[in-house]
C-alpha positions in Angstrom: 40.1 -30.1 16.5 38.1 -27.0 17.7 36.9 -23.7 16.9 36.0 -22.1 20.8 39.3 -20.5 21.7 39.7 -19.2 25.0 39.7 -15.1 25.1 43.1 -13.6 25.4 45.5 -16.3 23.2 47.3 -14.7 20.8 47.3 -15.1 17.1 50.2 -18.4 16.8 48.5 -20.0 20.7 45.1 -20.3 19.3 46.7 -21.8 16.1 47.9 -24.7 18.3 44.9 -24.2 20.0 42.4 -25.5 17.6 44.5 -28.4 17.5 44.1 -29.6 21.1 41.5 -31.9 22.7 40.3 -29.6 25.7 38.5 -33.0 27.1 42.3 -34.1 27.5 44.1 -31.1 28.8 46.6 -31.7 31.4 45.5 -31.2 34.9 48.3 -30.3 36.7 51.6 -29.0 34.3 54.9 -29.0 36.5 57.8 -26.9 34.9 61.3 -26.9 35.8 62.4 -23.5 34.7 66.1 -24.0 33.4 68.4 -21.7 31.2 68.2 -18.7 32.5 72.3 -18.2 33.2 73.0 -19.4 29.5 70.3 -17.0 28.2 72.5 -13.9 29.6 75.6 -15.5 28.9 74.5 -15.6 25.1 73.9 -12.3 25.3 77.3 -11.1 27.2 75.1 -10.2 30.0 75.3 -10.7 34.1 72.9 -13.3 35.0 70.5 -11.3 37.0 69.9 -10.4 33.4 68.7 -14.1 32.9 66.6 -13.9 35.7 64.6 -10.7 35.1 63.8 -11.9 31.7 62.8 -15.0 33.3 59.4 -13.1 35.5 58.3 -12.7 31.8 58.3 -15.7 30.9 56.7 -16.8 34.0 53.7 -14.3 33.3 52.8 -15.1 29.8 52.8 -19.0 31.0 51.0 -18.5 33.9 48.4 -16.5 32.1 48.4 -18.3 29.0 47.6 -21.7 31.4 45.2 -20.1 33.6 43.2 -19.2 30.4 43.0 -22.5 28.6 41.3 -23.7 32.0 44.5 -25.9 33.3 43.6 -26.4 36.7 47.1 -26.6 38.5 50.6 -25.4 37.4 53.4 -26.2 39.4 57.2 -23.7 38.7 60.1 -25.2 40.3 61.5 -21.3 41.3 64.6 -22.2 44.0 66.0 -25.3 45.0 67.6 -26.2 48.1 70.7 -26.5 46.1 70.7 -23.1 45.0 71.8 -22.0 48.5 74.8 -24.3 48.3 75.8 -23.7 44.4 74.8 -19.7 43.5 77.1 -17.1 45.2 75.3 -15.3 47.7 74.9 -12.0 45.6 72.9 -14.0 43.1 70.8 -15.7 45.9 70.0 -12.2 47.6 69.2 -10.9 44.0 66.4 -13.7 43.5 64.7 -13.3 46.6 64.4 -9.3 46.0 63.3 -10.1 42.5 60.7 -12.7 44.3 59.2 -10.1 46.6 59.4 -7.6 43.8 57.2 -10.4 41.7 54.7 -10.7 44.1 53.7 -7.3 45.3 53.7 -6.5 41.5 51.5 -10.3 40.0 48.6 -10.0 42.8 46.9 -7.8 40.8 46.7 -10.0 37.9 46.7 -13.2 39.6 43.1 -11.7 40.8 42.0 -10.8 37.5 42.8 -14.6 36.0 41.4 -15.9 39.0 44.6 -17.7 40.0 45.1 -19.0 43.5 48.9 -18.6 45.1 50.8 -21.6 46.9 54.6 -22.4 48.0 55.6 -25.5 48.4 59.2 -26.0 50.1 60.9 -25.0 53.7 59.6 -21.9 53.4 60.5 -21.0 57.3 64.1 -20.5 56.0 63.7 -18.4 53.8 64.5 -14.9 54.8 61.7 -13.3 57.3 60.7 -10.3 55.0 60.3 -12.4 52.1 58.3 -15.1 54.3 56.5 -11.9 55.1 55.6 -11.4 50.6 54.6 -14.6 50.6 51.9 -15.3 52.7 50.8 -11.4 52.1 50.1 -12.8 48.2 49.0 -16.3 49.4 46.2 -14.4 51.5 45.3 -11.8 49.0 44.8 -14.9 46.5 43.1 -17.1 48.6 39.6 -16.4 47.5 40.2 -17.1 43.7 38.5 -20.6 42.8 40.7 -20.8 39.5 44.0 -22.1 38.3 46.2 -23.0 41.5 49.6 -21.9 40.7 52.3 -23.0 42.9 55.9 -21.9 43.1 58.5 -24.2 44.8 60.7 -22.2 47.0 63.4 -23.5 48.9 62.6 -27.0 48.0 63.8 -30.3 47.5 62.1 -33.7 46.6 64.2 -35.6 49.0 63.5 -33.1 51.4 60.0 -33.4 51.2 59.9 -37.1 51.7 62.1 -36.4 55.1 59.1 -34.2 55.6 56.2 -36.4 54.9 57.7 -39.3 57.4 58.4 -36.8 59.9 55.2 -35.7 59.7 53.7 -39.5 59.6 55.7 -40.2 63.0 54.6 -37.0 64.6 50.9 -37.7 64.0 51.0 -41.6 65.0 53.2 -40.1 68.3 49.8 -38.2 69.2 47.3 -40.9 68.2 47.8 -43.8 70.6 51.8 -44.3 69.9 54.0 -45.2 67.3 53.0 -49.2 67.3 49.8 -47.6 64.8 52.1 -46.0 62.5 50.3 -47.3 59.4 52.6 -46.4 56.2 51.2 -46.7 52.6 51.2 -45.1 49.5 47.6 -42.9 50.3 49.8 -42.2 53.8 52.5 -41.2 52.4 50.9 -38.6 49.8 48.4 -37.1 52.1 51.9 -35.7 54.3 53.7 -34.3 50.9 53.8 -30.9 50.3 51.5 -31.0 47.3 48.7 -33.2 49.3 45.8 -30.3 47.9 47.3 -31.0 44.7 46.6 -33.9 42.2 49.9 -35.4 40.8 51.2 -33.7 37.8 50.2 -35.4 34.5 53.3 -33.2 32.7 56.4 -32.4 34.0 58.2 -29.7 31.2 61.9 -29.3 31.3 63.4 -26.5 29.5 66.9 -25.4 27.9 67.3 -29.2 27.3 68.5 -30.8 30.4 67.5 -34.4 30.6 66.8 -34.7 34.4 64.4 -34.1 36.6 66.8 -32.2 39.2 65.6 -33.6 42.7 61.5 -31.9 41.4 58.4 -33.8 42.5 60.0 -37.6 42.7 57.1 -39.1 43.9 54.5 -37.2 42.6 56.1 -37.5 39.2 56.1 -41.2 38.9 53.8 -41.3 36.1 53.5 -37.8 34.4 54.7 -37.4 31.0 58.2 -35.6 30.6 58.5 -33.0 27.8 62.0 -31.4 27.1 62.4 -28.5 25.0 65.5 -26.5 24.1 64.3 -23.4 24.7 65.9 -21.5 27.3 63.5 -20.5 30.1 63.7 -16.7 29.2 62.7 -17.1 26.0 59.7 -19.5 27.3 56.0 -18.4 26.2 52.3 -19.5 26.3 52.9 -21.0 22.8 55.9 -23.0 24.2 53.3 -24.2 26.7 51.0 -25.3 24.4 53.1 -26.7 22.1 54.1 -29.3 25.2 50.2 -29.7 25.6 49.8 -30.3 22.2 52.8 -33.0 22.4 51.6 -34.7 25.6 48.0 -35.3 23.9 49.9 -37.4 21.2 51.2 -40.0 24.3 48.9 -42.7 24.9 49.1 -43.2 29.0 49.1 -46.9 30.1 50.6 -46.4 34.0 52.7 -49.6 33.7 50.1 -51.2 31.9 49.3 -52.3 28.2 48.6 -50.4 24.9 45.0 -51.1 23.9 46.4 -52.9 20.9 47.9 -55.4 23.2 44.3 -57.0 23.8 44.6 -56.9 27.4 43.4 -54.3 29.8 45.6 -51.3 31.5 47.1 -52.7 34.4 46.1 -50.6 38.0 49.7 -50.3 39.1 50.0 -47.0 40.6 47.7 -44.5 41.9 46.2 -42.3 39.0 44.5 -39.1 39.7 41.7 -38.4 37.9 
């Protein structure tokens, strides 16, 4: 479709590449990371394995999307759940190998020019790794790229709780709760992701066919691609290869088809 391919893809990405649209690139790509236990189960490995050879796969998709210009990825990292359903051994292990990915990414989240964000209830998480995080979050703060954002300790239903919370705090300190005004704008300027537009592509990997309590109102309208590839073994190619998928979807938002004769409806808020 193009020849200009961006500086740093690999032989196969700019392959697939070529064959994007970049007028219709994804704005915001939202990736539930999954697989990472079977991956070192396959293998007859612990599944710390899984997870250390997940940090790859994070850095050759982060890179890989900051290059091609996406403005805003979003990596489902740790759930809420996890606390509940990973033995404790495991849990400490991911938040070492957290810090560990932070004070060692910085560095080249500065040279792609990629901004740092949580999202999540980050005050529980434990105080040194609080600590990592807004140490990186500052250090990137003054890069006007990519956003990347990595949900820690978060849940979707969780983040609603939030949001009205916060809605009924605010209206509590504004002349009382009797001008509580509640409506979809209200409701999305209090989520977590309020900087953020909503995701136009949520990815799932390893082939799970839910979206695992991620993003439920922002993902109301983004395309959902599935792939079977466990997370570990997930690339910059895999991420294009979604891309390349997602530009094949015509995008209607609850309304029509343009060979329906009839104009989209305007159901929903679209971010453009």
């Amino acid at each position: 479709m193009q020849d200009k391919v961006p500086a740093g893809l690999d032989r196969k990405e700019a392959e697939v590449y070529r064959r994007l649209d970049p007028q219709q690139l994804p704005k915001h790509i939202a990736i539930i990371m999954d697989g990472n236990g079977r991956w070192a189960k396959r293998r007859h490995m612990p599944r710390v394995a899984g997870h250390r050879a997940g940090v790859i796969a994070v850095r050759s998709t982060v890179e890989t999307a900051a290059r091609i210009h996406i403005k805003a990825l979003t990596l489902y990292a740790f759930s809420e759940e996890n606390w509940k359903k990973r033995p404790k051994s495991e849990v400490d292990f991911l938040m070492r190998l957290l810090s560990r990915y932070l004070q060692a990414e910085v560095s080249t989240l500065n040279k792609n020019n990629i901004r740092l964000e949580y999202i999540g209830r980050q005050h529980e998480l434990p105080e040194d790794v609080q600590q990592r995080m807004a140490w990186a979050r500052e250090a990137t703060s003054r890069n006007s790229g990519m956003v990347l954002t990595l949900a820690l300790n978060y849940s979707a239903r969780s983040e609603l709780v939030d949001a009205f919370r916060s809605m009924v705090n605010a209206a509590s300190q504004n002349g009382g709760i009797e001008h509580l005004k509640i409506d979809e704008d209200a409701v999305a300027r209090h989520l977590y992701t309020s900087y953020l537009p909503d995701p136009d592509l949520v990815v799932r990997t390893s082939g799970e066919m839910r979206l695992s309590n991620f993003l439920l109102w922002q993902l109301a309208y983004a395309e959902i691609y599935v792939t079977p590839t466990l997370w570990p073994d997930f690339r910059g190619l895999q991420l294009m290869e979604g891309i390349a998928e997602y530009q094949k979807r015509e995008r209607r938002y609850g309304g029509l088809n343009h060979g329906d004769g009839h104009a989209d409806s305007d159901h929903g808020k679209v971010h453009s």
